[in-house]
C-alpha positions as CSV (number, residue, x, y, z in Angstrom):
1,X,14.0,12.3,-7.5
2,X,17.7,12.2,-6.8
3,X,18.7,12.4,-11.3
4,X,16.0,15.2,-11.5
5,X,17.6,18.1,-12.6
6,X,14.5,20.4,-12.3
7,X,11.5,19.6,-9.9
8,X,8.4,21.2,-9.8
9,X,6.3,20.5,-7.0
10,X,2.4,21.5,-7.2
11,X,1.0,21.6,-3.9
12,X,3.1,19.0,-2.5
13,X,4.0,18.9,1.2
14,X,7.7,18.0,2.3
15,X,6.6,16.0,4.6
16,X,7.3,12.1,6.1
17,X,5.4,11.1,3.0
18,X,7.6,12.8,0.8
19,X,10.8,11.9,3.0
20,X,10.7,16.1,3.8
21,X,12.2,16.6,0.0
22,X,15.6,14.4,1.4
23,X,15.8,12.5,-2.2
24,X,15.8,15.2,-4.2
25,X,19.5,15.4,-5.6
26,X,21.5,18.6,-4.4
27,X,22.0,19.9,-7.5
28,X,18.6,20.2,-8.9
29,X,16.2,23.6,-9.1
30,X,13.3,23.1,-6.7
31,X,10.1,25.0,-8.4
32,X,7.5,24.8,-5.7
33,X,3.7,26.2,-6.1
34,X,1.3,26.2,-2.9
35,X,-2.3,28.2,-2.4
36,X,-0.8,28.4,1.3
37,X,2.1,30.6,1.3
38,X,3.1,29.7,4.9
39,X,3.4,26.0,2.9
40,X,6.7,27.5,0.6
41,X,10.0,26.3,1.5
42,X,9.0,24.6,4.4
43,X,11.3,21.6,5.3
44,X,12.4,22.2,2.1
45,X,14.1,25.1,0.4
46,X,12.6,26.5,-2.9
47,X,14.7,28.0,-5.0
48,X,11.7,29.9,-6.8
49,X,8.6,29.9,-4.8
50,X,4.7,31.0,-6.3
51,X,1.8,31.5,-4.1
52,X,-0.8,30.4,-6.5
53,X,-3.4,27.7,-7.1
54,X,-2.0,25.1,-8.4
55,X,-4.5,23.7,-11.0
56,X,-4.9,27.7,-12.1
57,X,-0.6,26.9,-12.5
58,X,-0.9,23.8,-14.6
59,X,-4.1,25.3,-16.9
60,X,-1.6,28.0,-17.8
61,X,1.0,25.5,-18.4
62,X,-1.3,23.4,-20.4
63,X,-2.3,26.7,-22.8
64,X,1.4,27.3,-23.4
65,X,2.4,24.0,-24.0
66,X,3.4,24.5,-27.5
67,X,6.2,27.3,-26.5
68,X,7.0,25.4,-23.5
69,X,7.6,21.7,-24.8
70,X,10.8,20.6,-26.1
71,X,11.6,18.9,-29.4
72,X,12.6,15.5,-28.3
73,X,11.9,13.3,-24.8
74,X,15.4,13.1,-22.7
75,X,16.4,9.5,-22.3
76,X,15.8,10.0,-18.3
77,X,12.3,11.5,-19.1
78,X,11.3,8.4,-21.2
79,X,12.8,5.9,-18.4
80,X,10.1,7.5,-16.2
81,X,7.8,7.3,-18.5
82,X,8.4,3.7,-19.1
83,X,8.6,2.7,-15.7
84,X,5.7,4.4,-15.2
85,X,3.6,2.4,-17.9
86,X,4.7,-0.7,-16.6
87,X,3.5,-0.2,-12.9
88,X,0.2,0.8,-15.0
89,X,0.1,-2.2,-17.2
90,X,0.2,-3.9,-14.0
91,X,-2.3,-2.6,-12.1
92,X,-4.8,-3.0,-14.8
93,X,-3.8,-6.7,-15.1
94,X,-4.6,-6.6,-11.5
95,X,-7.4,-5.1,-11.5
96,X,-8.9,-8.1,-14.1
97,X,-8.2,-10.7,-11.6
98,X,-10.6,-13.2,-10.8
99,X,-8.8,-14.8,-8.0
100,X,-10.2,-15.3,-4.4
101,X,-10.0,-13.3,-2.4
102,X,-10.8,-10.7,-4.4
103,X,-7.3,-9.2,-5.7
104,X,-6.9,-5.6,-3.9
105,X,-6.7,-4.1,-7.1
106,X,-9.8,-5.5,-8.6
107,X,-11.5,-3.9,-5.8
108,X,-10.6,-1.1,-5.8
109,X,-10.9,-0.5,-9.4
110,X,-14.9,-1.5,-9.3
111,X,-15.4,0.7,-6.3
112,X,-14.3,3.4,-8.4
113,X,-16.0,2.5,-11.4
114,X,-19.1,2.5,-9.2
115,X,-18.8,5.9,-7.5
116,X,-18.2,7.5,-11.0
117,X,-17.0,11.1,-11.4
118,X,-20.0,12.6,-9.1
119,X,-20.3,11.1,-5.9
120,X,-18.8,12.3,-2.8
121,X,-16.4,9.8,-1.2
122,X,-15.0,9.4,2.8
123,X,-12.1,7.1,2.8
124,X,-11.2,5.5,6.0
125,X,-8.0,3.3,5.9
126,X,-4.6,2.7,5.3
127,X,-3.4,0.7,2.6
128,X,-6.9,0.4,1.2
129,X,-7.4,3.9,0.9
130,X,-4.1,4.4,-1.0
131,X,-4.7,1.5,-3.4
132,X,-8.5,3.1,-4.2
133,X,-7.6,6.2,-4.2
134,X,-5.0,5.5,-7.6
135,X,-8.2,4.7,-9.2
136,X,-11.0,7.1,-8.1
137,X,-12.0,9.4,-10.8
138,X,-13.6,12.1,-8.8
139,X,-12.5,15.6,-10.3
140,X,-14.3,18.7,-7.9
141,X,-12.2,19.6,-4.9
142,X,-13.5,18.6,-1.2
143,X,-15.5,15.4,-3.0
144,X,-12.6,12.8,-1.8
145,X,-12.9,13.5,2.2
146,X,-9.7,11.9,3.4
147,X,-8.0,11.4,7.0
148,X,-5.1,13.9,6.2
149,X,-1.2,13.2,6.0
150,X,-1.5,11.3,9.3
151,X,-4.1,8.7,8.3
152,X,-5.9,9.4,11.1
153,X,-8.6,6.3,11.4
154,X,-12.5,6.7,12.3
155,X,-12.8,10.1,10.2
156,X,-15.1,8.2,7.4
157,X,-18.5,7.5,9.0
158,X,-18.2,11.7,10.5
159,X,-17.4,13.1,7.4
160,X,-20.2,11.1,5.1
161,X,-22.3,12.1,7.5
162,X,-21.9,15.5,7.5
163,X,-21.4,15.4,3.1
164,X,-25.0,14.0,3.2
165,X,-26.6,16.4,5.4
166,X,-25.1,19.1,3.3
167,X,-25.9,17.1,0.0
168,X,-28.7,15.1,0.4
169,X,-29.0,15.2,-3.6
170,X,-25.4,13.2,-4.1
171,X,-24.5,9.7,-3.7
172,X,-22.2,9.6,-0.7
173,X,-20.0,6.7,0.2
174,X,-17.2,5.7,2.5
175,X,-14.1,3.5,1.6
176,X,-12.9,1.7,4.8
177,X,-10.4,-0.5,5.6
178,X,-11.7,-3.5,8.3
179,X,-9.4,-1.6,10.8
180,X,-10.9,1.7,10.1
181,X,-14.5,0.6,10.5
182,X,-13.9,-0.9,13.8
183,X,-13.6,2.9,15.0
184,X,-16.6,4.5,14.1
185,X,-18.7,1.7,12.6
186,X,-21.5,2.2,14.9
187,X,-22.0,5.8,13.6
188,X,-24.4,3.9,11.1
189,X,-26.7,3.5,13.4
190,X,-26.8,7.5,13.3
191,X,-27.3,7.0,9.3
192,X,-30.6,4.8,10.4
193,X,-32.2,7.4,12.9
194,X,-31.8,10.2,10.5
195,X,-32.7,8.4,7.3
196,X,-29.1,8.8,5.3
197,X,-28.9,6.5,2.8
198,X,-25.0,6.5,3.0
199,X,-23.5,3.8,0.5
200,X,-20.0,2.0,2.7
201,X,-17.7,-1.0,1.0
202,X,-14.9,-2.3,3.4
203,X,-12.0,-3.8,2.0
204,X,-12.0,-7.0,4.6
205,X,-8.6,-8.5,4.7
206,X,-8.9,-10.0,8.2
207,X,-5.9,-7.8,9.2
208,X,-4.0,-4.4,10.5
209,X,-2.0,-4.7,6.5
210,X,-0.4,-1.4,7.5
211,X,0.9,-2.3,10.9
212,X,1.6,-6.0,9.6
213,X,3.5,-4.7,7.4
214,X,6.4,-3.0,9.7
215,X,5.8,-5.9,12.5
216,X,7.1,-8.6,9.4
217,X,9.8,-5.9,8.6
218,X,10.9,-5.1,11.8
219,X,10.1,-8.2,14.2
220,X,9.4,-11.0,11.7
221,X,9.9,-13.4,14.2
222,X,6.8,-12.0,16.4
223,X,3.8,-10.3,15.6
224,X,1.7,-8.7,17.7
225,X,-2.5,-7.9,17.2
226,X,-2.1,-7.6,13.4
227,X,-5.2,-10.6,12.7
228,X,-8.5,-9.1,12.8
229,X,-10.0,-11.9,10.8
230,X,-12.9,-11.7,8.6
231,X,-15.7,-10.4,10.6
232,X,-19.6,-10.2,9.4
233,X,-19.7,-6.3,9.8
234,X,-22.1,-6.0,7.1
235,X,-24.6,-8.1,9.7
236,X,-23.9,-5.5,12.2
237,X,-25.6,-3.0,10.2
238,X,-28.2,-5.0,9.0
239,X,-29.4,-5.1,12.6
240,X,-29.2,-1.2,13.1
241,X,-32.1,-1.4,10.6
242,X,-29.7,-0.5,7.1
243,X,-28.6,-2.7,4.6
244,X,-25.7,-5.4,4.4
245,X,-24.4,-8.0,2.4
246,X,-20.9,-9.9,2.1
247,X,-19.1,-10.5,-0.7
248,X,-16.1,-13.0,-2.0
249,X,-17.0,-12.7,-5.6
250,X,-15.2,-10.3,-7.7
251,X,-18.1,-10.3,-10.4
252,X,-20.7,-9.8,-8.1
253,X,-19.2,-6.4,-5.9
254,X,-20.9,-3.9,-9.0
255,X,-24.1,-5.7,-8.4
256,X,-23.9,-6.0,-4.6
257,X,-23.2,-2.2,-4.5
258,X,-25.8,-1.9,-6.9
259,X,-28.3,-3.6,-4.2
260,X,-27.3,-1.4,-1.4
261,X,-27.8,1.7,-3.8
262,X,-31.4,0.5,-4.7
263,X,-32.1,-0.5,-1.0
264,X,-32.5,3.4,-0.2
265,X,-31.2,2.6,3.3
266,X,-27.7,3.1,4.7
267,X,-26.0,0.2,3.7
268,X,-22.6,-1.7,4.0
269,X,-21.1,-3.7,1.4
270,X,-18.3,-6.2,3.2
271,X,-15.8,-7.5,0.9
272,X,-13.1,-10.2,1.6
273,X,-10.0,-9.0,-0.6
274,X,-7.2,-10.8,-0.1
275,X,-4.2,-10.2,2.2
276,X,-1.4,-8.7,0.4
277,X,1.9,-6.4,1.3
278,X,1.0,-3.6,-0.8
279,X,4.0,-1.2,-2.0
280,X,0.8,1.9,-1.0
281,X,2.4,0.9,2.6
282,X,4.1,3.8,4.1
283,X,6.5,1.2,5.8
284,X,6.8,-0.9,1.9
285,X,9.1,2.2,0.6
């Protein structure tokens, strides 16, 4: 952000996430587009500001592209770019892992692949949810229900419920982290009295990752209630009356979500992934 002479933000909030716009350079032309115009220049100046939808912003882009693009790529431009392919090429190597635990990529990647472009996904987490959500492929707005800037945990098992009720005709899933299910994992006995076949896959890595992760950083000589360890949740919900079923396999997390699909019951697919610092930490950066 800092070498960036122009930067054009596209619904982006200058908030803590984005360090409130601090790293971009002084020098450079701040373009910012927001459906919310109370959203423009807020914590960060804009030097041209555009109350507009932002896809309906690119689309135009896109259809002009041809008056718009320049002749060659700028050497900074192509160091993104590069930089950019790497961190891909690495994540898909990642994501072909066949270590156990199950690599956090690989994961995340089949969770994706099983959810498809259609389904309507809660994600309840931290870390978890931002290493999924760099793989889910879910285009229509409102279909990824996610716990806002704040992360705020125990939003999943709520707001699957309420996609189902709404659309009982979609597969509906929630992404938790072992953390986040421990807030509102009893919700699925709700799923069993009203008959809501709600597909769930945790992400077990026996731990808070997110809080480890500032406790190493910032006490590494003490922490405190960061080991959850790996706990049978998936038996929890087989006694509410759904479905459950553990897995430390990466080949075998399609076919286990597979099962729960076909089980027509709410079900909870409980995955031990292995315990990693993840750079998708807000505390990594």
């Amino acid at each position: 952000m800092s070498e960036a002479g122009v930067v054009l933000a596209l619904g982006v909030d200058w908030d803590f996430r984005a360090s409130y716009g601090d790293k971009i350079g002084p020098e450079a032309f701040v373009i910012q587009v927001d459906a919310d115009p109370a959203k423009l220049g807020w914590n960060r100046r804009a030097h041209l500001a555009i109350a507009a939808d932002p896809m309906t912003v690119v689309g135009q882009l896109l259809a002009r592209a041809s008056e718009l693009a320049r002749a060659d790529t700028s050497v900074w431009a192509k160091e993104i770019m590069d930089a950019e392919a790497a961190r891909t090429e690495e994540a898909w190597a990642s994501a072909a892992d066949d270590s156990k635990p199950i690599v956090p990529q690989r994961f995340a990647k089949e969770v994706a692949d099983f959810f498809g472009t259609d389904s309507i996904v809660s994600v309840d987490g931290g870390d978890i949810v931002s290493t999924t959500a760099r793989w889910l492929k879910i285009p229509t707005p409102g279909h990824v229900l996610d716990p806002g800037p704040f992360g705020t945990l125990g939003t999943g098992a709520p707001y699957a419920i309420a996609a189902k009720v709404v659309h009982p005709e979609k597969t509906v899933g929630i992404v938790f982290g072992d953390g986040g299910f421990g807030f509102n994992g009893m919700e699925f006995d709700t799923m069993v009295r009203l008959g809501l076949p709600i597909i769930g896959v945790i992400g077990n890595d026996g731990v808070w990752s997110n809080i480890k992760t500032f406790h190493r950083m910032a006490y590494p000589d003490r922490l405190v209630a960061t080991d959850l360890g790996i706990r049978p949740y998936h038996a929890m919900v087989e006694g509410l009356g759904g479905y459950g079923e553990f897995v430390d396999d990466p080949a075998e997390i399609t076919p286990a979500l597979e099962r729960a699909r076909a089980s027509g019951l709410p079900a909870l697919v409980n995955i031990h992934i292995a315990e990693t610092m993840r750079m998708s930490s807000n505390y990594s950066q």
